[in-house]
C-alpha positions as CSV (number, residue, x, y, z in Angstrom):
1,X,-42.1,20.5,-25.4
2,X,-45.0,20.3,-22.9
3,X,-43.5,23.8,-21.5
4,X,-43.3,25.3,-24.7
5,X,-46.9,24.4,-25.6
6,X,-48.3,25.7,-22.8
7,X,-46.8,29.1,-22.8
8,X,-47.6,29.6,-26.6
9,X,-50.9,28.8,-26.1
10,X,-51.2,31.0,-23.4
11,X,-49.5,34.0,-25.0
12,X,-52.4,33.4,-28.2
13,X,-55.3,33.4,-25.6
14,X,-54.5,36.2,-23.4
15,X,-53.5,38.4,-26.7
16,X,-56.9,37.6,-28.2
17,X,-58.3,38.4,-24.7
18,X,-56.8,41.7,-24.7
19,X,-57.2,43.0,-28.6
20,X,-60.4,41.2,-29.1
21,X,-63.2,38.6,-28.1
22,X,-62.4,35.5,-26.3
23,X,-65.4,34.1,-27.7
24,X,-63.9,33.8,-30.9
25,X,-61.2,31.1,-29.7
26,X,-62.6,28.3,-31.6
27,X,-62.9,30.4,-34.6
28,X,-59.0,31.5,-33.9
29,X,-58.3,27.5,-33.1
30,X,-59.5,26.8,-36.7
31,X,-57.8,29.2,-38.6
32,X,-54.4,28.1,-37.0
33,X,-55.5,24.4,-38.0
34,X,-56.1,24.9,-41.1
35,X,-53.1,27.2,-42.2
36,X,-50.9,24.3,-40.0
37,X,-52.8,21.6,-42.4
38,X,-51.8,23.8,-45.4
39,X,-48.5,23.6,-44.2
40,X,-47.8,20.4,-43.9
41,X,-49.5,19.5,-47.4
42,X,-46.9,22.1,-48.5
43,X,-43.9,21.3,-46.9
44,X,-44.2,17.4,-47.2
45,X,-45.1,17.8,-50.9
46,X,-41.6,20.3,-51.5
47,X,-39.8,17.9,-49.0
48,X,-40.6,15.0,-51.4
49,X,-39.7,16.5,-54.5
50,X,-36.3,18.1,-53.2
51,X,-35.9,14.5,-51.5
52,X,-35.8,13.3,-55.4
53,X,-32.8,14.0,-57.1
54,X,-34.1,13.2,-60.5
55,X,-36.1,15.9,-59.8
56,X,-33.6,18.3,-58.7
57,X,-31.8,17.4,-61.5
58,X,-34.2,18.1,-64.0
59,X,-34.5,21.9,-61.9
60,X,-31.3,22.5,-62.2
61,X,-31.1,21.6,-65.9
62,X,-33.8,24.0,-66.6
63,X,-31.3,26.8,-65.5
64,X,-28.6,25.3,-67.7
65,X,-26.7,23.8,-64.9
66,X,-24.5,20.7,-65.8
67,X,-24.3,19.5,-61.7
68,X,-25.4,16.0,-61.0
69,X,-26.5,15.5,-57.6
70,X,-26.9,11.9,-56.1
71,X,-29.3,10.8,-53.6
72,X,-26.6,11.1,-51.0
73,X,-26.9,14.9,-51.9
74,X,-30.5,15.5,-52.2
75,X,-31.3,13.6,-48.5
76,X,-29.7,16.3,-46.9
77,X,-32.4,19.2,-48.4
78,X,-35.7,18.5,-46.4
79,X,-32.7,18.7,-43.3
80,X,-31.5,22.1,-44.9
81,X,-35.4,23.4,-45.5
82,X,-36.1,22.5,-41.9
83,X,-33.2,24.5,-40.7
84,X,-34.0,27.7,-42.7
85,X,-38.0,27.3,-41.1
86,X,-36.2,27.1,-37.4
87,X,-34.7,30.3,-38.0
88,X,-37.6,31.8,-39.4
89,X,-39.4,30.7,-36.2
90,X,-36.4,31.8,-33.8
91,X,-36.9,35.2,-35.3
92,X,-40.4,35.6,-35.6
93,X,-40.2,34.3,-31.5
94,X,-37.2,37.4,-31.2
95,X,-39.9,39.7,-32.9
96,X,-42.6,38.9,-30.4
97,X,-42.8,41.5,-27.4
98,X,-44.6,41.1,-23.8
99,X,-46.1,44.2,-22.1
100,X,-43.8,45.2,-19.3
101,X,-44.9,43.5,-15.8
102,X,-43.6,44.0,-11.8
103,X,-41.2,41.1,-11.5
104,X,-39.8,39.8,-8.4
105,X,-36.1,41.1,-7.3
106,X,-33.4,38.5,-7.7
107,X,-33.6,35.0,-9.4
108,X,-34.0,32.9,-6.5
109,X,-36.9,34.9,-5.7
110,X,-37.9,34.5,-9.3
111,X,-37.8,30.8,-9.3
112,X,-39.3,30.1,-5.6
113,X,-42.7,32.8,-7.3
114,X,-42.2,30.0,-10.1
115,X,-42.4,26.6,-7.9
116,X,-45.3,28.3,-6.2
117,X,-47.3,29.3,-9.4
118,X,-46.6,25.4,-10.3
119,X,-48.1,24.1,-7.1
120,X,-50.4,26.5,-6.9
121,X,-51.8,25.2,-10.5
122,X,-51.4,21.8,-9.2
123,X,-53.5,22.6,-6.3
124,X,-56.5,24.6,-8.6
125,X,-56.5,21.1,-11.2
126,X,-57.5,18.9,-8.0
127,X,-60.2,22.0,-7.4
128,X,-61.6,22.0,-10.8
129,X,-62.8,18.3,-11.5
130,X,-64.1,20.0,-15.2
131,X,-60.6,20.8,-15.9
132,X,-58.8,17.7,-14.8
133,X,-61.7,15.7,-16.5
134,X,-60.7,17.5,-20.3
135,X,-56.8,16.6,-19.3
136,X,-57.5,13.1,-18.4
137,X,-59.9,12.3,-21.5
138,X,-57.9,14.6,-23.4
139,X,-54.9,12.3,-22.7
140,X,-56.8,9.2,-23.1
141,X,-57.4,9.2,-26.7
142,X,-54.5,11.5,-27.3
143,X,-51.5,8.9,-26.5
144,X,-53.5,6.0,-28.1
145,X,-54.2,7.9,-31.4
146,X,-50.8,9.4,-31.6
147,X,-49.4,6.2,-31.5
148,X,-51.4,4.5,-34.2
149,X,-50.0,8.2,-36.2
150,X,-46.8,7.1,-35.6
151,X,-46.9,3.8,-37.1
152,X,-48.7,4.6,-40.4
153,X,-46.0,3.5,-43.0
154,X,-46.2,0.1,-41.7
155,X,-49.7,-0.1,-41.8
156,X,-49.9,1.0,-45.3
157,X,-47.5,-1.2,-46.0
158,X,-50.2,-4.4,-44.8
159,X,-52.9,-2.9,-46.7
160,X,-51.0,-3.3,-50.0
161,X,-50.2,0.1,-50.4
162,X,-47.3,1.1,-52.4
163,X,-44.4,3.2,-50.6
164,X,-43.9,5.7,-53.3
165,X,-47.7,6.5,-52.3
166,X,-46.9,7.3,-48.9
167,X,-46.4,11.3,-49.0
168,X,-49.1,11.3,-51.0
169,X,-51.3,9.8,-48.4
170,X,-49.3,12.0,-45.9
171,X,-51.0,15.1,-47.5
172,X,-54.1,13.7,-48.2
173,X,-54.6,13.0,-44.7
174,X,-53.2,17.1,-43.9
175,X,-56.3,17.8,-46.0
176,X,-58.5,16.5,-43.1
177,X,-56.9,19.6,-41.1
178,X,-58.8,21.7,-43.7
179,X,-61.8,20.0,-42.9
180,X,-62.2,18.9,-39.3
181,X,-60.8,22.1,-37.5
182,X,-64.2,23.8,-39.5
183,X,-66.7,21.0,-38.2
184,X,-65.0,20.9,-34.5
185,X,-65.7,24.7,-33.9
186,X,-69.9,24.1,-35.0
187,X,-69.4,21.0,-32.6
188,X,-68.2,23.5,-30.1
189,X,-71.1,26.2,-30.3
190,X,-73.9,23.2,-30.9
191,X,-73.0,20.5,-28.1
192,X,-72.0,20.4,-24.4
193,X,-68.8,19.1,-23.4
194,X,-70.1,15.6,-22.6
195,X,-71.6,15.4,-26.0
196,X,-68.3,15.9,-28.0
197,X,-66.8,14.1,-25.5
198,X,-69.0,11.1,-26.6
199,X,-68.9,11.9,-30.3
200,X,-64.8,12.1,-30.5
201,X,-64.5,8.8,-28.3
202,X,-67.0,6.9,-30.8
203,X,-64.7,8.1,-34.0
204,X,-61.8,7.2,-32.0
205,X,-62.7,3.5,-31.1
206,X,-64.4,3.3,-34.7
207,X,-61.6,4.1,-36.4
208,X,-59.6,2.2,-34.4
209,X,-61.4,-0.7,-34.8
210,X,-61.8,-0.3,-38.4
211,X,-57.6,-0.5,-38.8
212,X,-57.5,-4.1,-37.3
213,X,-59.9,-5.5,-40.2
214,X,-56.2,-4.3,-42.5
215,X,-58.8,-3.8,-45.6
216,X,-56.4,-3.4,-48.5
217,X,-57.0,-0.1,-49.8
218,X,-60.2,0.8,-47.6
219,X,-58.4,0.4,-44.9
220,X,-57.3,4.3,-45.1
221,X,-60.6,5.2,-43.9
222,X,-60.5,4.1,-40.2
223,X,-56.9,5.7,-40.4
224,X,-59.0,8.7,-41.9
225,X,-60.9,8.6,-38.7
226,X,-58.0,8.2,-35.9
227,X,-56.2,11.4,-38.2
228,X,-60.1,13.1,-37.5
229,X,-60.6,11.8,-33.8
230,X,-56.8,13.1,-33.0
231,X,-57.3,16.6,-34.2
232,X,-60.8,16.8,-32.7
233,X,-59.0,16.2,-29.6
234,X,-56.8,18.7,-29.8
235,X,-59.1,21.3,-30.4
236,X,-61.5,20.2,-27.8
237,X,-58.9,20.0,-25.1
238,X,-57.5,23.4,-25.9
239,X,-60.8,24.9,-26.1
240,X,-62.2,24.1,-22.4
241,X,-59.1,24.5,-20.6
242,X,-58.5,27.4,-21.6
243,X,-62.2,28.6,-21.0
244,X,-61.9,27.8,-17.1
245,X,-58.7,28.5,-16.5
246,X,-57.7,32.3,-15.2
247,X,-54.8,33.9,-17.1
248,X,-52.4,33.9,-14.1
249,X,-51.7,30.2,-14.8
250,X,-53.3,29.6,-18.1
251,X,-49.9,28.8,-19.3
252,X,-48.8,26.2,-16.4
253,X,-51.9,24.1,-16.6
254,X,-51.5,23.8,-20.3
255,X,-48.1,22.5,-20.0
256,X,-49.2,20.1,-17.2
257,X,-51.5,18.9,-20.6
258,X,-48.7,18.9,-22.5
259,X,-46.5,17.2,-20.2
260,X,-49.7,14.5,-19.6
261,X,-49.9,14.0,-23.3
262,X,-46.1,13.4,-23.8
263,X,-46.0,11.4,-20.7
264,X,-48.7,8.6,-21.7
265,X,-47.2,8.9,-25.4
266,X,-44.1,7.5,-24.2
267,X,-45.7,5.0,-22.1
268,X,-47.9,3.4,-24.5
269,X,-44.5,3.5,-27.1
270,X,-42.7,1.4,-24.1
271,X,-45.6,-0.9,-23.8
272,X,-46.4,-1.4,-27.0
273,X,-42.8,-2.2,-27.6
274,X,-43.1,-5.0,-25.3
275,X,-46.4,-6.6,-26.6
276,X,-44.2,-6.7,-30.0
277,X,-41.5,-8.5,-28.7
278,X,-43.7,-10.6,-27.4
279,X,-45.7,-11.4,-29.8
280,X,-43.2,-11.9,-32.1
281,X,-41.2,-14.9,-29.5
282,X,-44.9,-16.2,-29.6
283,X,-45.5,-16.1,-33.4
284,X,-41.7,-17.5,-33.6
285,X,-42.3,-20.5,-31.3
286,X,-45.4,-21.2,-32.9
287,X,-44.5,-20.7,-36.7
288,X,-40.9,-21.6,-36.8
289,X,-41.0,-21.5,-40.6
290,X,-41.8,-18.4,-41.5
291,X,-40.0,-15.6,-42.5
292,X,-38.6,-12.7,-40.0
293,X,-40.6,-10.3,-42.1
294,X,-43.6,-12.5,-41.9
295,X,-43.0,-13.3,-37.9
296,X,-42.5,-8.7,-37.9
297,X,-46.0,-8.5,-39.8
298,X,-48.1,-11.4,-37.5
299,X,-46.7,-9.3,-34.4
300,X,-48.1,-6.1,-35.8
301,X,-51.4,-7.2,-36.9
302,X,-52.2,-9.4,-33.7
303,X,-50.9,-5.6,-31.6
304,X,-53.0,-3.5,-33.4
305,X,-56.2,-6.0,-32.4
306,X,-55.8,-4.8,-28.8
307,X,-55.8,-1.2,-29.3
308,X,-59.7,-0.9,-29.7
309,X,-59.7,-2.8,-26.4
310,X,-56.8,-1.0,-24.5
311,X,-58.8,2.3,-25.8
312,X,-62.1,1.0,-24.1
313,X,-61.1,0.2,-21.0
314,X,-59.1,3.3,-20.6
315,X,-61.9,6.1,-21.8
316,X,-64.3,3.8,-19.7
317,X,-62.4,3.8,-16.7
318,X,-61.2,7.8,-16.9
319,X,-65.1,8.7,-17.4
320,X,-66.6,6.9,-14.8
321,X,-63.5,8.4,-12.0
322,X,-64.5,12.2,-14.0
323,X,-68.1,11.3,-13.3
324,X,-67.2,10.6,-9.8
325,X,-65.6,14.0,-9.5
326,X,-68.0,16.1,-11.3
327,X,-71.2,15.2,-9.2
328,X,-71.7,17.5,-6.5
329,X,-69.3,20.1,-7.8
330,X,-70.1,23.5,-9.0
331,X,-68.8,22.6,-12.5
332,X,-71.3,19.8,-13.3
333,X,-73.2,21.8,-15.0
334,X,-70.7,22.8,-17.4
335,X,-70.7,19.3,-19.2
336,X,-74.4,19.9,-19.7
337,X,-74.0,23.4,-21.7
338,X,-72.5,24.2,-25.5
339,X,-69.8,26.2,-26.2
């Protein structure tokens, strides 16, 4: 995934810096948002209803069919839709042609030129403290904020939320990508890098501390803001690495992002595993009467409390090592200009 991401989204920024303005990469960046948000709302909205077979049913009454399908039949459709979108994206990916460029004789050759383009990006990251500093923030919030993504059902759940309303919410949080994307690329023109920096942090840790109060109801606001604070994330990553970085290894260093991001996702899944078994041999020990579900819900709650704190300490630590690296380089000045 990481070395998927980073060659896509180096293809998109050298194409636009060869058929157009490489100014115009935020602007690009939003558009691609959006129509992604307007996706989602989409597909999760059709997943939902071909999900339903009462629904299906009713479809397929309205062309005079007399088939009955069971929910054991209509599970399988989102399944079947997905598959038919892979194979619009395998071809659209077939369609796609590079400009014709010297390669190196024979594949051994080929992959050495490869290892050495990877160390050769690993060298250029611990030469550019501006660009390590956006991975490192960048995958700061990201991993925290994906998880708390992950986990939404079950926070709805504690916040008296009803589960039939759960796709619903699912697109109404999509129609945040409609919104944000727009508001991150005026964030981008208007502030330096340390200022959205500072802005996207404080969303992050307020959202984030907003979920632990588990308001029923108004508790979908701070979620609101982590679904905000992730996307603006995104887009601010992408848009300064791939500012400073030269096209030659535009597309390693973004999958060393990628790989960074999937890395500390999959950490803070096997950590926060362990806090939940934890806490739930705590909650046992100390509340032998209650129920498993009630032990399962006390574990969650109390978990979610040290994400604000985890969060903190993590953005406070990376900043003040980013700091250290920034002062006296060429580059410091770049966290003090917009765009």
């Amino acid at each position: 995934e990481a070395m998927a991401s980073g060659a896509d989204e180096a293809i998109a920024y050298d194409s636009l810096v060869a058929e157009g303005d490489p100014e115009d990469w935020p602007k690009v960046l939003s558009v691609q948002m959006r129509l992604s948000s307007a996706a989602m709302i989409a597909t999760m909205t059709i997943g939902a209803l071909v999900y339903d077979p009462s629904v299906v049913n009713k479809v397929l009454s309205w062309f005079g069919s007399d088939i009955a399908l069971s929910q054991q039949d209509t599970m399988r459709f989102p399944i079947y839709l997905t598959l038919a979108l892979a194979l619009l994206a395998t071809a659209t990916a077939f369609a796609m042609r590079e400009k014709a460029t010297s390669r190196t004789a024979g594949q051994g050759s080929t992959t050495l030129a490869a290892l050495r383009k990877t160390l050769d990006a690993i060298t250029w990251l611990g030469k550019t403290p501006f660009a390590l500093a956006v991975i490192l923030l960048g995958t700061g919030l990201d991993h925290v904020l994906r998880m708390i993504v992950t986990m939404t059902s079950q926070y709805y759940r504690l916040i008296d939320l009803p589960e039939a309303s759960f796709g619903l919410l699912g697109s109404a949080m999509a129609v945040l990508g409609l919104i944000t994307p727009k508001i991150a690329e005026w964030m981008v023109a208007k502030n330096s890098p340390a200022a959205n920096m500072l802005w996207v942090s404080g969303i992050a840790l307020l959202g984030l501390t907003g979920l632990t109060g588990f308001f029923p109801f108004w508790g979908l606001l701070p979620m609101a803001l982590v679904f905000a604070a992730l996307m603006l994330t995104s887009f601010f990553t992408s848009h300064y690495l791939n500012r400073v970085t030269e096209s030659h290894q535009r597309a390693t260093v973004l999958s060393f992002k990628g790989m960074a991001f999937n890395l500390a996702y999959g950490l803070i899944g096997f950590l926060f595993a362990l806090l939940i078994s934890s806490l739930r041999e705590s909650g046992l020990n100390r509340h032998p009467d209650w129920s498993q579900g009630a032990i399962g819900n006390f574990a969650f709650q109390t978990a979610i409390g040290w994400f604000p704190w985890y969060a903190l300490a993590g953005l406070a630590l990376t900043i003040l090592f980013c700091l250290y690296r920034l002062r006296g380089s060429d580059e410091y000045q770049k966290i003090n200009q917009a765009g």
